[in-house]
C-alpha positions, 0 to 999 in steps of 0.5 A: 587526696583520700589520705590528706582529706582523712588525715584532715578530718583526724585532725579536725576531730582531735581539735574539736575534742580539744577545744570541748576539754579545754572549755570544760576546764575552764567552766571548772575552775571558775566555778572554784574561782567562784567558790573560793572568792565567796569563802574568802568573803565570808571568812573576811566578814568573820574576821572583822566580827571577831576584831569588833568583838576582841576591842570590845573584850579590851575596853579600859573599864571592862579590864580594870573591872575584871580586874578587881573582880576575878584577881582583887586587884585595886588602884593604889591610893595612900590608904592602901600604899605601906612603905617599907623602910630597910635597914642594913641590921634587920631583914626586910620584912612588911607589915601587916595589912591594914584593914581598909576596904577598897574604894567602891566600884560603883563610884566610877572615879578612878583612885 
């Protein structure tokens, strides 16, 4: 009876130890459950900042602004279009620009 009731208590012990350790790491991993799921929400806020920013980057009238600004690009009208004819005896070659300025930008009317 001695040995039963000896061996009954080991084994309330280690259950008990157990059950402490098994809490313990359950506490553990919702606190990073917990921090993960805010690190998520954070980086989903961050995520939609940055798609409102990227459709403001690519406006229509932003890019067509840049446009004639950094690479001098300008819409094509009939003043500033040259045709080149070619013919089979002569190499292909385009004439010279002409010297019209572009159409000003501050109009907002589009060629």
């Amino acid at each position: 009876m001695l040995r039963l009731n000896l061996l009954l208590a080991i084994v309330l012990l280690g259950s008990c130890v157990w059950l402490i350790r098994t809490s313990h790491e359950s506490r553990r991993l919702f606190v990073a459950l917990e921090r993960a799921q805010s690190e998520s929400h954070e980086l989903q806020i961050d995520f939609e900042r940055l798609e409102v920013d990227k459709r403001a980057q690519a406006t229509p009238l932003r890019v067509e602004r840049l446009a004639r600004e950094k690479l001098r690009m300008y819409g094509n009208s009939p003043t500033l279009t040259q045709y080149v004819s070619a013919s089979a005896s002569s190499p292909m070659v385009a004439p010279a620009a002409p010297s019209v300025a572009p159409p000003a930008a501050a109009s907002g009317a589009r060629p």
